[in-house]
C-alpha positions in Angstrom: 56.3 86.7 47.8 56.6 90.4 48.5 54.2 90.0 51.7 56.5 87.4 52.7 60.0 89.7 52.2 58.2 92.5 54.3 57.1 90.1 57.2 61.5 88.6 57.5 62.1 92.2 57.4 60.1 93.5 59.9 60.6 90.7 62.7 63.7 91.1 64.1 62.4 94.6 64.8 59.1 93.3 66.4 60.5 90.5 68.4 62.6 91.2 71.0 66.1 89.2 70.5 67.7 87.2 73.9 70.3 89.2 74.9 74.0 87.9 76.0 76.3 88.7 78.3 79.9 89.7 76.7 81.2 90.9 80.3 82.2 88.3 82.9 85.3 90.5 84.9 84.7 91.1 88.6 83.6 94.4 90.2 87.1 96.6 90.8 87.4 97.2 94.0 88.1 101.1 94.7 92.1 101.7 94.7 91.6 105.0 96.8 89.1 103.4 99.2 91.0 100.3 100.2 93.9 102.3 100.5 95.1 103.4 104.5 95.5 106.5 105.8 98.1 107.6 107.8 97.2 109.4 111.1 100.1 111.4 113.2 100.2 110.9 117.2 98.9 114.6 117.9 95.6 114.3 116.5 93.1 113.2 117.7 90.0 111.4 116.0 86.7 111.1 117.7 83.4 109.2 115.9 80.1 108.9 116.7 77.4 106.6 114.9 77.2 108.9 111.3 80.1 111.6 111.9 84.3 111.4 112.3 85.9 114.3 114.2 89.5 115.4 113.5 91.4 117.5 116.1 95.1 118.5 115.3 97.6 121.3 115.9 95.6 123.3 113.2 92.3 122.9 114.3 88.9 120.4 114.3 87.3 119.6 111.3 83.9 117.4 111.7 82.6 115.6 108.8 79.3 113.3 108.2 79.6 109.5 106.5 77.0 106.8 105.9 75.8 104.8 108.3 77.4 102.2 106.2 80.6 103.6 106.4 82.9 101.6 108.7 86.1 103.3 109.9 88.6 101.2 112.4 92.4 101.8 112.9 95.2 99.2 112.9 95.5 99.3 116.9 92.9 101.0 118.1 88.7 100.2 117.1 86.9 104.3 116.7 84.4 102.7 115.0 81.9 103.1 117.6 84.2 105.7 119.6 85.9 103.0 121.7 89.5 103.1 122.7 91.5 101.9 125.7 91.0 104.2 127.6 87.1 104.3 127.1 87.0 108.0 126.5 85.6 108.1 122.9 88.7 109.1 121.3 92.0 107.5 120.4 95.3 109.1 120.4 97.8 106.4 119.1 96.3 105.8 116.2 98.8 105.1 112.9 96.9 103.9 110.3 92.7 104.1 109.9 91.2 101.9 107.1 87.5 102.4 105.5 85.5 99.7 104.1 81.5 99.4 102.4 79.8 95.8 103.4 78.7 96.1 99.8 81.3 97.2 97.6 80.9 95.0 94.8 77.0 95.3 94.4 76.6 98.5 95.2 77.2 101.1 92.6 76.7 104.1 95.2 78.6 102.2 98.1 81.5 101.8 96.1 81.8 105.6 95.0 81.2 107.1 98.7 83.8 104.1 99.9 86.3 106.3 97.7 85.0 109.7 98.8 85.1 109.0 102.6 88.6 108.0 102.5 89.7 111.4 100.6 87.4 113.5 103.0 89.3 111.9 105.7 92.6 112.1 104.3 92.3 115.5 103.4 90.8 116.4 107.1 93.8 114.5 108.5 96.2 117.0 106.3 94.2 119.8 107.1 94.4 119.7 110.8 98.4 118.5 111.1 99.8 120.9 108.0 96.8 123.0 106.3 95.8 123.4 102.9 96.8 126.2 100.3 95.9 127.5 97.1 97.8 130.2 95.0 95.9 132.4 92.8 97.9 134.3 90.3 96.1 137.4 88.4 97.4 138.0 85.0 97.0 140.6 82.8 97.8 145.0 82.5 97.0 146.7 85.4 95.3 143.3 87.2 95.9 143.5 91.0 93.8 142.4 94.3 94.3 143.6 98.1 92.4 141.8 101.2 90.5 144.7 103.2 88.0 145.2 105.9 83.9 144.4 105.0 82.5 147.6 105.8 79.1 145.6 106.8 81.2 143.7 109.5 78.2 142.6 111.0 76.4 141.2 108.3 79.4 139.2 106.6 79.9 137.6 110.2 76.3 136.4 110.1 76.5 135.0 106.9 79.3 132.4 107.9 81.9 135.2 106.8 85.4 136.2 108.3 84.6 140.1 108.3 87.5 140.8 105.7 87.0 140.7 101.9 88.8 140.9 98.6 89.1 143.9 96.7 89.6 142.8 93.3 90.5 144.9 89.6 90.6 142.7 86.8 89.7 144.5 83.8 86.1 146.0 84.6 85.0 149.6 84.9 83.7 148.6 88.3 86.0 146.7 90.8 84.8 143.1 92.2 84.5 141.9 95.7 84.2 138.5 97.5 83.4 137.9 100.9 86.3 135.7 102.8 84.3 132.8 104.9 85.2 132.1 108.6 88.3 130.2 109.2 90.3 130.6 106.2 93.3 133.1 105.6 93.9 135.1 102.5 96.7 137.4 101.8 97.9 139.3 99.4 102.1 139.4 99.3 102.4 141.1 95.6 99.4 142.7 94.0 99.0 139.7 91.7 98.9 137.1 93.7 96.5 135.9 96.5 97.8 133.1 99.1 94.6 131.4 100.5 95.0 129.1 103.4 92.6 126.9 106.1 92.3 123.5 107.1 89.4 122.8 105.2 90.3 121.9 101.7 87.0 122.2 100.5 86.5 125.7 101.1 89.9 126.6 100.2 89.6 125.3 96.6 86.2 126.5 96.7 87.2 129.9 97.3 89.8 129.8 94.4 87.1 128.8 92.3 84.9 131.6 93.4 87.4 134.2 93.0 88.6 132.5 89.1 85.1 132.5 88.3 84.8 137.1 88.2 88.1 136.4 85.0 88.5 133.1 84.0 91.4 132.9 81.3 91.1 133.3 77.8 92.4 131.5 75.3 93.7 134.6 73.0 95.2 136.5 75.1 95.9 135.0 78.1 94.8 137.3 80.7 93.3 136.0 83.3 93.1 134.2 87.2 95.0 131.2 87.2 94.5 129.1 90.2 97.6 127.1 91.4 99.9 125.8 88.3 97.0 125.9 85.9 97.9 126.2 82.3 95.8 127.1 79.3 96.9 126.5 75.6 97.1 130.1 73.1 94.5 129.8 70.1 95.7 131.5 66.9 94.1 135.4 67.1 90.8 135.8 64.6 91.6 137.2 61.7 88.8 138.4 59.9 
């Protein structure tokens, strides 16, 4: 009797149940991939087999997609770098699309479907208005200045713009980042810094770099806020 207790007991957990289904819904397409993106007549965009170049007022970003990646406009086909007037490049363009052949089966697809539209949407932005970020330095005797590197030479070769930030946010020793090529910090009140470029992505990277020496703290307050970034007061330790 017991022997046979133990042996109803134990099968469940020795024999592998058939598993059901519970989930019949459809894939969701991406809402941000599907979606178009608007392209003003002065730029200019220019693709090859894997890459999508954007030319504006601004400047030229280049970025790299998937092979499976297809990008056409409304009027005028770049996918292949084709427009009338056969020169690789269209100038008329309104409104480009993105699509994945694969979108519902493909996990990975689906997510760089999304991805490539934002890159180029944020390329597009970029090169017609720029991108900012404001930095805002709080606490007592916080402040920052942009200066000359004194190793020009060697902040140029490492993909930087020859100008750093001069930072003093609390430590007995003052911090210093190294401003890349092609983006423009400055520095209108002590506690502020303006940083601007076309590339988004090394904008907000840069804020992120420069937030990271003080991030806020919850006690206090104090701090490198980047853009309208809040934080929420804890109650002070009372021991």
């Amino acid at each position: 009797m017991i022997r046979g207790s133990v042996g109803r007991l134990i099968k469940p957990a020795v024999f592998k149940l058939p598993s059901r289904g519970f989930c019949h819904t459809s894939v969701c397409a991406s809402y941000i991939g599907k979606a178009l993106v608007t392209v003003p007549a002065d730029v200019l965009l220019t693709t090859t087999a894997k890459s999508l170049t954007v030319k504006g007022p601004l400047g030229e970003l280049t970025q790299t997609f998937p092979a499976y990646v297809t990008i056409k406009a409304i009027q005028n086909d770049i996918t292949n770098g084709e427009s009338n007037e056969n020169d690789g490049s269209s100038q008329a363009t309104t409104t480009v699309s993105v699509s994945v052949p694969n979108a519902s089966g493909d996990r990975y697809q689906r997510m760089m479907w999304g991805t490539v539209r934002s890159v180029l949407a944020n390329n597009v932005e970029g090169v017609t208005d720029g991108h900012l970020s404001i930095l805002k330095l709080v606490g007592t005797g916080f402040r920052a200045n942009v200066e000359d590197d004194p190793q020009v030479e060697n902040s140029v070769a490492n993909g930087g713009s020859g100008k750093r930030i001069h930072l003093k946010v609390g430590f007995s020793v003052p911090k210093y980042v190294t401003v890349p090529a092609g983006i423009e910090v400055t520095t209108p009140v002590p506690h502020r810094i303006v940083i601007t470029g076309i590339d988004k992505q090394q904008v907000k990277l840069l804020a992120a770099n420069i937030r990271k020496i003080k991030k806020p703290e919850p006690y206090k307050g104090k701090g490198i806020f980047i853009d309208n970034e809040t934080i929420t007061l804890k109650a002070k330790k009372i021991k």
